[in-house]
ZAKE-218498 format. One record per residue (C-alpha): chain; x, y, z. Coordinates in steps of 0.02 Angstrom, whole numbers, always signed. Layout:
residues N
kette: A, px: X, py: Y, pz: Z
...
end
This chain:
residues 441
kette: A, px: +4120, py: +7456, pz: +3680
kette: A, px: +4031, py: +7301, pz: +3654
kette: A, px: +4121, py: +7244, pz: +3536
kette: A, px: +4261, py: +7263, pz: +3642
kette: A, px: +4201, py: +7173, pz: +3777
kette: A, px: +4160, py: +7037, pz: +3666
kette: A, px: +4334, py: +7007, pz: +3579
kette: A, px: +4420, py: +7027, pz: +3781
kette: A, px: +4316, py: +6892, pz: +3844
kette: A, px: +4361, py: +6766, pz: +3667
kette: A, px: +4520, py: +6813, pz: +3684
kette: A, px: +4512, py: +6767, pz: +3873
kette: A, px: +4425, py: +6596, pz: +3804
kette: A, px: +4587, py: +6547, pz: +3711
kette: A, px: +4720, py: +6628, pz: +3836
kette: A, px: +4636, py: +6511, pz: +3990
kette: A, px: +4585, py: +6345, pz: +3902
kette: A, px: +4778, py: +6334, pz: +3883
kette: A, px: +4848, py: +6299, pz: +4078
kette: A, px: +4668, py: +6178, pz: +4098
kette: A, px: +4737, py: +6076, pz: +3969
kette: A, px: +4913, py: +6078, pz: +4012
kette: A, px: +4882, py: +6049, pz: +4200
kette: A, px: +5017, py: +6204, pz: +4213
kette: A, px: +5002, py: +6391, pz: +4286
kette: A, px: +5074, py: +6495, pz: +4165
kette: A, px: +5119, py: +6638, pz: +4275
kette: A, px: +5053, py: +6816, pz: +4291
kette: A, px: +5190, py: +6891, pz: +4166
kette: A, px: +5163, py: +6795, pz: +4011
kette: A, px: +4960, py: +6766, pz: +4058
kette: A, px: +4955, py: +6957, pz: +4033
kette: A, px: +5053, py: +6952, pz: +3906
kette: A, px: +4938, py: +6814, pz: +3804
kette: A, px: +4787, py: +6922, pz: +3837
kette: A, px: +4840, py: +7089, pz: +3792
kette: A, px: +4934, py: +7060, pz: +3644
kette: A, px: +4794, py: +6936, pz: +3588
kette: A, px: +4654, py: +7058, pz: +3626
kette: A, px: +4767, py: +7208, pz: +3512
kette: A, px: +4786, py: +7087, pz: +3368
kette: A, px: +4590, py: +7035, pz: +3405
kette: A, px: +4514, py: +7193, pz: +3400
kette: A, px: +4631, py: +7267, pz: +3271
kette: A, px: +4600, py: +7150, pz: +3120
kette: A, px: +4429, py: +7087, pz: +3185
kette: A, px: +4333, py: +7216, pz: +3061
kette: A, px: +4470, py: +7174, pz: +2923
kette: A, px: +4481, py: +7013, pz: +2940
kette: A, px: +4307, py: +6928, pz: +3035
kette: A, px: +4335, py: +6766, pz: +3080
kette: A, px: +4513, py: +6738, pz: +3006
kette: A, px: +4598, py: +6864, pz: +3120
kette: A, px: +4591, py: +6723, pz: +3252
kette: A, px: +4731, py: +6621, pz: +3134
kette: A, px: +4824, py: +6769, pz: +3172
kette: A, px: +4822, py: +6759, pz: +3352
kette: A, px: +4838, py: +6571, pz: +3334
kette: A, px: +5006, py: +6626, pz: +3275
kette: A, px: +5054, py: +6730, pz: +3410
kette: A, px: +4984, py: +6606, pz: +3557
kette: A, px: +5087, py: +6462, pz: +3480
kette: A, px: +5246, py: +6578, pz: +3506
kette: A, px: +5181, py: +6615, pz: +3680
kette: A, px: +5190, py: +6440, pz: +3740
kette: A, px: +5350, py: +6392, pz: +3650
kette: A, px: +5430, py: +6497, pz: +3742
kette: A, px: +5383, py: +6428, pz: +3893
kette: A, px: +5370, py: +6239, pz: +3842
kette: A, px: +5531, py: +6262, pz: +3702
kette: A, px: +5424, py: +6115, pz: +3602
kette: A, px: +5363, py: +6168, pz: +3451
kette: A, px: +5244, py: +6007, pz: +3441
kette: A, px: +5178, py: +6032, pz: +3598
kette: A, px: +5138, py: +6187, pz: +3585
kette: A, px: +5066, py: +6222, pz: +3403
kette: A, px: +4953, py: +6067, pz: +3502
kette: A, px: +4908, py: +6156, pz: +3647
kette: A, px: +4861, py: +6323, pz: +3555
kette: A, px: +4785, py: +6242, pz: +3416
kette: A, px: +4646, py: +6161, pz: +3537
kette: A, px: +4563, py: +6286, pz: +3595
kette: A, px: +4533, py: +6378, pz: +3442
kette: A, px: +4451, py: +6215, pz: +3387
kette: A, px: +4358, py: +6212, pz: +3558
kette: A, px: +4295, py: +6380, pz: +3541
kette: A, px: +4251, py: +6360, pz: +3373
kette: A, px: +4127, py: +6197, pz: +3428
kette: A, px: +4051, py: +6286, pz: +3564
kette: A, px: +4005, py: +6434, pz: +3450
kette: A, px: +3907, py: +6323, pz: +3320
kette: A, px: +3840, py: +6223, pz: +3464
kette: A, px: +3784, py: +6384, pz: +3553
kette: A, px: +3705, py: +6460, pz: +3407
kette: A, px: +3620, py: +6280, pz: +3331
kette: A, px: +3545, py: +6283, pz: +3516
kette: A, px: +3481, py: +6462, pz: +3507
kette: A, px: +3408, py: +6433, pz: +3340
kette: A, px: +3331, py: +6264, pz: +3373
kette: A, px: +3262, py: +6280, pz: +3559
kette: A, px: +3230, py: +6471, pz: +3543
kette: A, px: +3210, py: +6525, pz: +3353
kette: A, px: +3338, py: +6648, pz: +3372
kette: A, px: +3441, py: +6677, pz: +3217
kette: A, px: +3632, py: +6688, pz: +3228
kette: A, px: +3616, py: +6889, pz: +3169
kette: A, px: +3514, py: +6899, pz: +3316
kette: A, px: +3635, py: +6824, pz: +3427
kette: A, px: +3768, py: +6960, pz: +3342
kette: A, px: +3647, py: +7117, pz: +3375
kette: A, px: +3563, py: +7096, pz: +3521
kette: A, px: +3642, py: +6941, pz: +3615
kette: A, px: +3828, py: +6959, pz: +3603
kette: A, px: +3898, py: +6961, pz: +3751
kette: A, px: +3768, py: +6834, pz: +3822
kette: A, px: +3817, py: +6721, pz: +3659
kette: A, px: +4013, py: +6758, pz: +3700
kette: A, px: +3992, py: +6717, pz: +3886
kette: A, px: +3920, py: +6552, pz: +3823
kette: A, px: +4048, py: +6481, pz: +3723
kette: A, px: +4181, py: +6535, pz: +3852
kette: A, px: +4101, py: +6422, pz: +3984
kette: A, px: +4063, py: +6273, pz: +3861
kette: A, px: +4230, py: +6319, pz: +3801
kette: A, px: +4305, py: +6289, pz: +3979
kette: A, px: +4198, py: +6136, pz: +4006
kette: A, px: +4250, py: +6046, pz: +3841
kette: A, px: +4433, py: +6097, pz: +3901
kette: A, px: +4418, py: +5992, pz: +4078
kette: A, px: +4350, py: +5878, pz: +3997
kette: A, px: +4484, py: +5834, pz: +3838
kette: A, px: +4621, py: +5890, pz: +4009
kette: A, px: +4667, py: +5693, pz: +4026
kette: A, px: +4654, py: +5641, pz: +3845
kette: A, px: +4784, py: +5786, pz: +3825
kette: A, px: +4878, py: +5754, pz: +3983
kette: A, px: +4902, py: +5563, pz: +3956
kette: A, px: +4969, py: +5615, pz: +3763
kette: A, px: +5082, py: +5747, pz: +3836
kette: A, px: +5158, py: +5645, pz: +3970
kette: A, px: +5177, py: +5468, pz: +3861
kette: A, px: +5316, py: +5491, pz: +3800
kette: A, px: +5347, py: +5354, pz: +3683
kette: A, px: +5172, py: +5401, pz: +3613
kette: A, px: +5186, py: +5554, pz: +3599
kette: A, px: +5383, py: +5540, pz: +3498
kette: A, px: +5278, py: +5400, pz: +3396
kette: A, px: +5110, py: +5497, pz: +3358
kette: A, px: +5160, py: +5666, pz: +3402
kette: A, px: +5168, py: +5743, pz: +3215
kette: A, px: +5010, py: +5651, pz: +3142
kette: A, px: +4899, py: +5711, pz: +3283
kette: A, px: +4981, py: +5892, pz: +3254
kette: A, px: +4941, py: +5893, pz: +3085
kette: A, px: +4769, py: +5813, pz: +3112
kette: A, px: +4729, py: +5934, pz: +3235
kette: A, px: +4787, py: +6075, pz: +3140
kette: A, px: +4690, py: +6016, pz: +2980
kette: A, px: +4543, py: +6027, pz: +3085
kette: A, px: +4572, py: +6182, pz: +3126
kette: A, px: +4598, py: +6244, pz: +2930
kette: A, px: +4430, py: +6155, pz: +2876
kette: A, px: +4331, py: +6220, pz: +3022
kette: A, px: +4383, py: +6394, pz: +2969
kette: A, px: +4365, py: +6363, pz: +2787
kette: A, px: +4192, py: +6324, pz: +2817
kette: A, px: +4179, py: +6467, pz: +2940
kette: A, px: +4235, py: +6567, pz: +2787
kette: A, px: +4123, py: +6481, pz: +2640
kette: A, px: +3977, py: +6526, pz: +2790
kette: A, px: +4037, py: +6710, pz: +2801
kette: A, px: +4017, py: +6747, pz: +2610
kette: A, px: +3858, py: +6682, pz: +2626
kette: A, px: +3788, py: +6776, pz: +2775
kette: A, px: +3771, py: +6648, pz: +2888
kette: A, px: +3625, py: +6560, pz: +2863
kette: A, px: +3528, py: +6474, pz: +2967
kette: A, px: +3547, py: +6313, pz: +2848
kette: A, px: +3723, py: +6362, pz: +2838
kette: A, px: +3723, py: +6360, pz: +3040
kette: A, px: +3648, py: +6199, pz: +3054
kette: A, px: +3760, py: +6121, pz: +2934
kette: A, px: +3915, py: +6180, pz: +3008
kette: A, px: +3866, py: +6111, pz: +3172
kette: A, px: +3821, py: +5944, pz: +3111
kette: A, px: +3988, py: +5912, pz: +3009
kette: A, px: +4095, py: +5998, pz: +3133
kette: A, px: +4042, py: +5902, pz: +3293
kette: A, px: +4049, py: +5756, pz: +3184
kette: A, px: +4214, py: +5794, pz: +3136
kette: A, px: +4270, py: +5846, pz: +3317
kette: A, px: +4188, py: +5680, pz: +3378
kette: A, px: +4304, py: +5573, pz: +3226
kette: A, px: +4471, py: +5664, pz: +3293
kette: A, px: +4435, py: +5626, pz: +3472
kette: A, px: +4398, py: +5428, pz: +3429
kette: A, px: +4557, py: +5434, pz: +3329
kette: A, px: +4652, py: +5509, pz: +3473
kette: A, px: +4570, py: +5383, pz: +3569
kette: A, px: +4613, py: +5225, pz: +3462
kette: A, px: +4786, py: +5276, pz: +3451
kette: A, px: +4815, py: +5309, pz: +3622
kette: A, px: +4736, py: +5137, pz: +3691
kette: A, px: +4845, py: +5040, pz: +3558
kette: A, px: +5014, py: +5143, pz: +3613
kette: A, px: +4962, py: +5106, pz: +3811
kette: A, px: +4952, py: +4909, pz: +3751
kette: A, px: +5123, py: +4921, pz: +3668
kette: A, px: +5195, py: +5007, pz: +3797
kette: A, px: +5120, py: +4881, pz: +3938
kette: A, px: +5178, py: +4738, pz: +3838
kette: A, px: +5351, py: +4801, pz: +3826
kette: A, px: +5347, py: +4858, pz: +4009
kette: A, px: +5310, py: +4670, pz: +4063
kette: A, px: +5443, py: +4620, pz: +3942
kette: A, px: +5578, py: +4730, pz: +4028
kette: A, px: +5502, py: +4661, pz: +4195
kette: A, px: +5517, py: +4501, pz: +4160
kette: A, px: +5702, py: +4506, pz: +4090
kette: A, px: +5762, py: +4611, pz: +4246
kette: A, px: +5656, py: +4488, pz: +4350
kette: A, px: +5746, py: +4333, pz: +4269
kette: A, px: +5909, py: +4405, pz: +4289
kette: A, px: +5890, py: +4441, pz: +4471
kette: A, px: +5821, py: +4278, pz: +4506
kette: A, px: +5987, py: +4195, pz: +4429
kette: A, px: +6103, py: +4295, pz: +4538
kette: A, px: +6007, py: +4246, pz: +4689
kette: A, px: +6037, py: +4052, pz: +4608
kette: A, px: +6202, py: +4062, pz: +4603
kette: A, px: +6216, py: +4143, pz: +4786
kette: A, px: +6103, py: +3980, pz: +4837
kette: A, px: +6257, py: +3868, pz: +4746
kette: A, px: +6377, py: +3967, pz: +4817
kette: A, px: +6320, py: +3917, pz: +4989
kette: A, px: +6257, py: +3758, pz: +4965
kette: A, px: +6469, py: +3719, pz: +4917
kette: A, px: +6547, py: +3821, pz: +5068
kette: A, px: +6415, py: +3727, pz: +5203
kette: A, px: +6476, py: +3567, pz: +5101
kette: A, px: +6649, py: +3601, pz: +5140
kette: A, px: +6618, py: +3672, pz: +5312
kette: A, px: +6635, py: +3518, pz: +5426
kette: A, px: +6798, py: +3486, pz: +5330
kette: A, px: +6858, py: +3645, pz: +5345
kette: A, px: +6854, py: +3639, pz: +5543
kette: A, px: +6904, py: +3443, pz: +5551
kette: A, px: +7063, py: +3500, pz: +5442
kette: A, px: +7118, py: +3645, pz: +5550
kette: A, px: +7063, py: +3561, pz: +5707
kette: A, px: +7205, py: +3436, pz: +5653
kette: A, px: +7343, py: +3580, pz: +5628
kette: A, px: +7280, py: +3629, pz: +5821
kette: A, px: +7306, py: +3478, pz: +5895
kette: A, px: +7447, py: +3427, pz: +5830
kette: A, px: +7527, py: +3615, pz: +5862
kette: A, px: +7572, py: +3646, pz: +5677
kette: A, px: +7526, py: +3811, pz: +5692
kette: A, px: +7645, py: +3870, pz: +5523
kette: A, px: +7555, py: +3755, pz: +5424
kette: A, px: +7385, py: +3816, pz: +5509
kette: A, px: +7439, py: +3986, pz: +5454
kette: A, px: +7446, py: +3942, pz: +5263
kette: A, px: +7301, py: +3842, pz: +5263
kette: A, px: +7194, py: +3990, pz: +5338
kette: A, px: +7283, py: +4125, pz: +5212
kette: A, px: +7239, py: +3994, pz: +5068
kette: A, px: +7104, py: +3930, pz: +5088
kette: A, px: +7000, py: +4021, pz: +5230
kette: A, px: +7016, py: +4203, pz: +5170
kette: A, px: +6995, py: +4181, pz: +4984
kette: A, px: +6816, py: +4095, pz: +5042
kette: A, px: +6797, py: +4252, pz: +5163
kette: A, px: +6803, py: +4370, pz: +5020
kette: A, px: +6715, py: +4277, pz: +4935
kette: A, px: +6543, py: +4287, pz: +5040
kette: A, px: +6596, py: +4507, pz: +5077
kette: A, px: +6611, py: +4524, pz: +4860
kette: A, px: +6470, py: +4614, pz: +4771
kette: A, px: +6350, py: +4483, pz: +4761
kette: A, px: +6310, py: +4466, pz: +4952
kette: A, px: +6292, py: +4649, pz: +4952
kette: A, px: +6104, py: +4634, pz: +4846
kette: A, px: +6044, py: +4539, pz: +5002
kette: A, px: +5946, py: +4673, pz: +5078
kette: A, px: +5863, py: +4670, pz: +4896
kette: A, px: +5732, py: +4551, pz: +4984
kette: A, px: +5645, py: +4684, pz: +5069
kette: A, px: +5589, py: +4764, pz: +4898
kette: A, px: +5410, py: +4700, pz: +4872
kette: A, px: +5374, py: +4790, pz: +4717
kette: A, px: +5434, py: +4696, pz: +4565
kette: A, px: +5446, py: +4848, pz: +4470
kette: A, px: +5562, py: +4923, pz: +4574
kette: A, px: +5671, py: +4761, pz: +4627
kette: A, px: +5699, py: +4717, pz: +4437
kette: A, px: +5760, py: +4898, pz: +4407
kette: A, px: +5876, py: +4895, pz: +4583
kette: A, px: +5926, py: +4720, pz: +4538
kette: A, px: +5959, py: +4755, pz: +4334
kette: A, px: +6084, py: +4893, pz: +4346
kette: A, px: +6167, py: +4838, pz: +4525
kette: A, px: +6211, py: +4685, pz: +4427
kette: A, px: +6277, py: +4778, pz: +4281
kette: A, px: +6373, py: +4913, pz: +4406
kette: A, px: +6442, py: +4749, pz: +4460
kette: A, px: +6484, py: +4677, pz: +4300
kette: A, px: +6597, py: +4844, pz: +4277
kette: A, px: +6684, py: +4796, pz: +4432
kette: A, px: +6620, py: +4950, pz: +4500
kette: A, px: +6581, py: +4928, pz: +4708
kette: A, px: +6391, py: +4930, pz: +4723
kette: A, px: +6310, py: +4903, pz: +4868
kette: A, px: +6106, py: +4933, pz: +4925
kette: A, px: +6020, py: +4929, pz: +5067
kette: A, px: +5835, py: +4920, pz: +5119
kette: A, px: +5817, py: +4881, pz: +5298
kette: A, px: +5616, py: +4885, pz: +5292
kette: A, px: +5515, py: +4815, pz: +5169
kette: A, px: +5465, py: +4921, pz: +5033
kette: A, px: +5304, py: +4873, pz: +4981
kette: A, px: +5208, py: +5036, pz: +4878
kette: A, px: +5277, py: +5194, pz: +4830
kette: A, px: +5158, py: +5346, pz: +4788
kette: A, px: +5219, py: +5344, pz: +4628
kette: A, px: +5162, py: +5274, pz: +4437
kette: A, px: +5277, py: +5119, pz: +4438
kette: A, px: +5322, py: +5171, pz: +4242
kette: A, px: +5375, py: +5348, pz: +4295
kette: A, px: +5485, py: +5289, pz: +4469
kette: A, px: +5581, py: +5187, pz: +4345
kette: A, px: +5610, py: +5278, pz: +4231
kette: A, px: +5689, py: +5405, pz: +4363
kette: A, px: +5770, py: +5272, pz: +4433
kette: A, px: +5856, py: +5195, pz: +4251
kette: A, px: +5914, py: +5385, pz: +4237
kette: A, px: +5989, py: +5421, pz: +4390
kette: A, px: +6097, py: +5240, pz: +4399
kette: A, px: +6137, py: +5242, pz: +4226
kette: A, px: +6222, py: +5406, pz: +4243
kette: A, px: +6277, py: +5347, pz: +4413
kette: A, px: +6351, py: +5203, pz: +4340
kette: A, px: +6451, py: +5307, pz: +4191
kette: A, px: +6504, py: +5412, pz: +4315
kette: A, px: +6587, py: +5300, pz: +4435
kette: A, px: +6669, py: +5204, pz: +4306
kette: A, px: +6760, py: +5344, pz: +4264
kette: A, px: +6825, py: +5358, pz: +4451
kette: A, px: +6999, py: +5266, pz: +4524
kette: A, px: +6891, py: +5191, pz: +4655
kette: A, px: +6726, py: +5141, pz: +4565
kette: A, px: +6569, py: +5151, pz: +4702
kette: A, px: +6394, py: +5148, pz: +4701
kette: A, px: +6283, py: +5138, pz: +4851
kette: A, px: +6093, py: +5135, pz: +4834
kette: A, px: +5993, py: +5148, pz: +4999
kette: A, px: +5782, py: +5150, pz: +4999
kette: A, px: +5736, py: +5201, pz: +5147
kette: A, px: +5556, py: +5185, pz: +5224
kette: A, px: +5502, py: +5357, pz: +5322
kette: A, px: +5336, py: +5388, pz: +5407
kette: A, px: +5261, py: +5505, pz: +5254
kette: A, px: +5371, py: +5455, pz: +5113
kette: A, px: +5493, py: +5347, pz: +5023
kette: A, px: +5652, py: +5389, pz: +5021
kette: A, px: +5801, py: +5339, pz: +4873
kette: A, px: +5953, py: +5385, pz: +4890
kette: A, px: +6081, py: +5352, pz: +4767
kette: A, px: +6268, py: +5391, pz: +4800
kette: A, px: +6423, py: +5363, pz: +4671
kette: A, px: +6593, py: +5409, pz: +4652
kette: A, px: +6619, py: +5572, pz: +4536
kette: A, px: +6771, py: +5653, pz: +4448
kette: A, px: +6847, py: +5805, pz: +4525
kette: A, px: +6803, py: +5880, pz: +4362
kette: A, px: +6603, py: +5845, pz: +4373
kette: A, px: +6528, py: +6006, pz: +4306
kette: A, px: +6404, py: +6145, pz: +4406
kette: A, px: +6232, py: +6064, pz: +4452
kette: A, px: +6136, py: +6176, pz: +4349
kette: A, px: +6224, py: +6145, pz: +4188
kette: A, px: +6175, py: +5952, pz: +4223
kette: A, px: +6002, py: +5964, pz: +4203
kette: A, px: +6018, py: +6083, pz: +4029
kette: A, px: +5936, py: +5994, pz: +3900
kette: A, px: +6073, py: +5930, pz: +3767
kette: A, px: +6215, py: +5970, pz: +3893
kette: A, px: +6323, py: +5806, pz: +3911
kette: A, px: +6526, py: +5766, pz: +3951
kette: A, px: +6489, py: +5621, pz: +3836
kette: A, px: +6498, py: +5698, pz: +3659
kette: A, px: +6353, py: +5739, pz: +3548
kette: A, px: +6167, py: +5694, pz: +3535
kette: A, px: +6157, py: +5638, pz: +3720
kette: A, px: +6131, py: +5745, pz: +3892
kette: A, px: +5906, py: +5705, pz: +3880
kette: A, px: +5923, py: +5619, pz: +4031
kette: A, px: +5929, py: +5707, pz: +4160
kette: A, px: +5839, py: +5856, pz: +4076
kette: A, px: +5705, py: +5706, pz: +4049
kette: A, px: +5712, py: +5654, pz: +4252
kette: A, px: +5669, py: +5811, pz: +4302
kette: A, px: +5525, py: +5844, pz: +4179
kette: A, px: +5451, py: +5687, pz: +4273
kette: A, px: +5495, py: +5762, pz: +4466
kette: A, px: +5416, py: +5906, pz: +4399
kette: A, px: +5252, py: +5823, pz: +4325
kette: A, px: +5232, py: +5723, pz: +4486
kette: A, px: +5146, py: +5806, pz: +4627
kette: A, px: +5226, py: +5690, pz: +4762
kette: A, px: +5392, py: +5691, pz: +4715
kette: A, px: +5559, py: +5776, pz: +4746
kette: A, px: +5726, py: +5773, pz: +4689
kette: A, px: +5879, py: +5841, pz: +4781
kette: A, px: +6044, py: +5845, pz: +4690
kette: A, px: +6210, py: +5865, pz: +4767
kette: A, px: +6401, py: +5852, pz: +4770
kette: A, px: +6504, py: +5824, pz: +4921
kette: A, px: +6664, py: +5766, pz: +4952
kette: A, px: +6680, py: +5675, pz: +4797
kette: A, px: +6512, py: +5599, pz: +4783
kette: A, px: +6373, py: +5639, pz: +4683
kette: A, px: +6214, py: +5617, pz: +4774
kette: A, px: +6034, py: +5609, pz: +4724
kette: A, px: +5874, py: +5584, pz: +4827
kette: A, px: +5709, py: +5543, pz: +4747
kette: A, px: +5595, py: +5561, pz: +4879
kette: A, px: +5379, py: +5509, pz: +4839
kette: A, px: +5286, py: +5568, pz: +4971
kette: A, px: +5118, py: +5475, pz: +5045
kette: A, px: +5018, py: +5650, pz: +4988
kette: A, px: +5064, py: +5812, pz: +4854
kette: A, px: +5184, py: +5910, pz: +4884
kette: A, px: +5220, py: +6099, pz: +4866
kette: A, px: +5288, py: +6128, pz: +4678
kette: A, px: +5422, py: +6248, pz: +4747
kette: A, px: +5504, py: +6101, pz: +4827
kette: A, px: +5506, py: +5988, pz: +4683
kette: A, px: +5709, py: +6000, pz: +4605
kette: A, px: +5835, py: +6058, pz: +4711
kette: A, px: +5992, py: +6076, pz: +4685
end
């Protein structure tokens, strides 16, 4: 029965460390699931097997989460962890009996088990909150994580292998308490070396991926400014040619020529009159954006919507000046929803994109409206990863936008189709919000 208890509350150990470092409730269903069938593989090849039945239910905890996750990187990573967790905490549990209270590790097996057990779940736990934002800031970096993602898997999971060949070289020899205390040393050195290297790489990636964040800045930044240049030359010539404007139909007036006053206002009035309504005047309101971040993004692809001859328009009427929201992330959700916007409308007879940010009193509101195709397909087949009406190897973005929503805990996206338009509203709240409400559709 002890024994029993024992292997439940290990097996507990791994099943829980999981959703602390993944920041993610795995449900009732499949938590149940996790324990029970790793408690009958557990306690079924525990006396055949010792230590080694826990590669076994390494195994079936990796299958677990890839069926939730569907990324086999992520989640040999996320199962492999804890095992390597647990497996610190036991030596450090058992080199702290044995040096502060002289008991032996066979003690700690005969008399002290479930005491010993209890131990290395909460030190388990503990190490677990604390590697949660090492793991978290991996997981959600993207870039870093496509970049990295297989060396730290295999580094992790060669951890794992020499921890439990040395577990195994231990076993044979009974478990020494020389054998304890050398174990502990080299694997907390060894735990200490991956987390530096995990470290290292990470702080390197962040610095690449600053750098190249500035860069895109800085490029959207550059181009805005030279649109709002050539509006400035644009007016600077029609205030030059005002006065003469009025002095030459104040001539047609007087003089009662009002045929020739009708030509010269069809030719030369009204093309100047378009003119100032086209596309460009339409970015005005683009002023009221404070946050570079977000007015390079706005400004970058309302230019290039333009540059399609597609109708885009925004409007801001109060000045935006911080959103809730990592300044990375919002555009990133931003590039996604008016590049697809963009490809969209294109497609259309009458091209149209309309962008409004929109200040409320406990959030930010974007709204992003374009013209669709009568033909656009059902909302939920949208955000499928892979699923695209653009051929092969493409359809991530969306899928992609709402793995951010859904990481966020102030953000929502709603998603609809009406009357020809498709229309999406990224809304970042001042405070969380509840995860129900994140995607709608």
């Amino acid at each position: 029965m002890i024994t029993f208890i024992a292997t439940l509350i290990q097996m507990a150990t791994f099943c829980f460390s999981i959703p602390i470092l993944m920041k993610r409730r795995l449900g009732l269903g499949l938590s149940l699931i996790m324990l029970a069938g790793s408690q009958t593989i557990g306690f079924a090849l525990l006396p055949l097997m010792g230590a080694m039945s826990s590669l076994v239910i390494l195994l079936f905890l990796i299958g677990c989460v890839y069926y939730m996750s569907r990324r086999w990187l992520l989640s040999i990573m996320v199962a492999v962890i804890p095992m390597i967790l647990v497996v610190v905490s036991d030596y450090v549990i058992a080199l702290f009996a044995l040096q502060v209270f002289n008991i032996s590790n066979a003690d700690i097996q005969n008399d002290y088990l479930i005491p010993g057990v209890v131990g290395i779940m909460l030190l388990t736990f503990a190490l677990s909150y604390l590697g949660r934002y090492l793991f978290g800031t991996i997981r959600d970096h993207e870039p870093f994580f496509r970049r990295y993602g297989v060396l730290l898997t295999s580094m992790i999971v060669v951890t794992l292998l020499i921890f439990y060949l040395n577990i195994w070289i231990g076993q044979q020899q009974g478990f020494s308490n020389e054998n304890i205390r050398a174990n502990s040393i080299l694997f907390l050195f060894y735990f200490i070396l991956l987390v530096a290297v995990c470290i290292v790489l990470m702080r390197i990636m962040m610095k690449e991926t600053n750098l190249q964040n500035k860069q895109v800045q800085y490029e959207r930044l550059t181009e805005y400014t030279e649109n709002l240049e050539q509006l400035y030359m644009d007016m600077q010539k029609f205030r030059h040619d005002y006065i003469n404007i009025l002095l030459t139909m104040s001539e047609y007036i007087r003089s009662g020529d009002v045929d020739r006053l009708e030509s010269y206002f069809n030719e030369r009035i009204m093309p100047i009159s378009r003119g100032m309504q086209s596309n460009n005047y339409k970015l005005g309101t683009l002023h009221n954006v404070k946050l570079q971040e977000l007015k390079g993004i706005l400004s970058s692809k309302l230019i290039k919507a333009q540059e399609l001859k597609i109708d885009a328009v925004i409007e801001v009427v109060e000045p935006i000046e911080q959103v809730n929201m990592d300044s990375v992330q919002l555009c990133r959700c931003l590039g996604i929803i008016l590049d697809n916007a963009i490809e969209e409308a294109i497609q259309c007879e009458s091209p149209s994109v309309r962008v409004a940010v929109i200040k409320r009193d406990q959030s930010i509101l974007i709204a992003v409206t374009n013209s669709c195709r009568s033909n656009t397909p059902e909302l939920y087949r949208i955000f499928e990863r892979g699923f695209s009406t653009k051929g092969t190897n493409r359809g991530l973005g969306l899928s992609n936008l709402k793995e951010i929503v859904s990481k966020s805990d102030s953000t929502t996206l709603d998603t609809q189709i009406t009357n020809g338009e498709f229309i999406q509203l990224l809304e970042v709240y001042n405070s969380p919000v509840s995860t129900k409400s994140r995607m709608t559709g």
